[in-house]
C-alpha positions as CSV (number, residue, x, y, z in Angstrom):
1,X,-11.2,1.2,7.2
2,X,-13.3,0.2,10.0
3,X,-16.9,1.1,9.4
4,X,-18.0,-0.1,13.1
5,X,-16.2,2.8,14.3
6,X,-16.5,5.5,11.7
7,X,-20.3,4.9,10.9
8,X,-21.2,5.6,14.1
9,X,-19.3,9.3,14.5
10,X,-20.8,10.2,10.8
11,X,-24.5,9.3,12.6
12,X,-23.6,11.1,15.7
13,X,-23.2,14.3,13.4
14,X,-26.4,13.3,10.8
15,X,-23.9,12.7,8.0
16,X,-24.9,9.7,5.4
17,X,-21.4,7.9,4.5
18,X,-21.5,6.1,0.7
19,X,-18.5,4.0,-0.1
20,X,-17.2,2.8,-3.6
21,X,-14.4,1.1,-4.3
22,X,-12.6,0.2,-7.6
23,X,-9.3,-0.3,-7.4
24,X,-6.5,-3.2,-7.8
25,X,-3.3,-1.9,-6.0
26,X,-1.3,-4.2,-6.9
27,X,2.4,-3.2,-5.7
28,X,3.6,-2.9,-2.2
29,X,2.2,-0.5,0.2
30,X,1.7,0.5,3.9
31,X,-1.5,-1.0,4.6
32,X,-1.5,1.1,7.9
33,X,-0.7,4.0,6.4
34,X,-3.0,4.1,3.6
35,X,-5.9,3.2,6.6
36,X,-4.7,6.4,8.4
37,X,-5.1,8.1,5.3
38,X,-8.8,7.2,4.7
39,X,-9.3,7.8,8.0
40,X,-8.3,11.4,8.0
41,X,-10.5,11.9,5.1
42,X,-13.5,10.2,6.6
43,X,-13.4,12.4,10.0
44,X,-12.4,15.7,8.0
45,X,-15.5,15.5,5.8
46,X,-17.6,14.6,8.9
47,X,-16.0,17.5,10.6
48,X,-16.8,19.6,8.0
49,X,-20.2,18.8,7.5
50,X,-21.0,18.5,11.7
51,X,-23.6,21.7,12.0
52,X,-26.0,20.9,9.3
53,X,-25.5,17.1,8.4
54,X,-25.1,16.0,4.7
55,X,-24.0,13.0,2.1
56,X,-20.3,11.7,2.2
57,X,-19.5,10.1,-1.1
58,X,-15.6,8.2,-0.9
59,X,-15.0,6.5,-4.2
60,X,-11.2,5.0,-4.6
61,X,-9.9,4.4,-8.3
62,X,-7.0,3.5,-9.5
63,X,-5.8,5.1,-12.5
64,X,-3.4,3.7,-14.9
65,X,-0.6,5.7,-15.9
66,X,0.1,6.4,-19.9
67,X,3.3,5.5,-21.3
């Protein structure tokens, strides 16, 4: 996720972006399509927040499953 262009829009709308990231994908995936996929989620919780301001938290995990 580029943060030179999605910092900016979250300013533009008084909206404080906080990242965290703890995850180790570690099979194949669609690095374009998991980008897109942030991406949507970044702009929809600016969008949301675009009267007022706020805090946008995005943590990524990745969760083991149990056998």
């Amino acid at each position: 996720m580029s943060k030179t262009l999605l910092l900016p829009y979250a300013s533009m709308h008084q909206v404080d972006v906080q990242y965290a990231f703890h995850n180790s994908l570690s099979f194949k995936y669609d690095k374009n399509q998991i980008q897109q996929c942030l991406i949507n989620l970044y702009k929809n919780g600016v969008e949301a927040m675009k009267e007022k301001g706020g805090a946008l938290s995005i943590v990524f995990r990745s969760k083991r499953k149990k056998l």
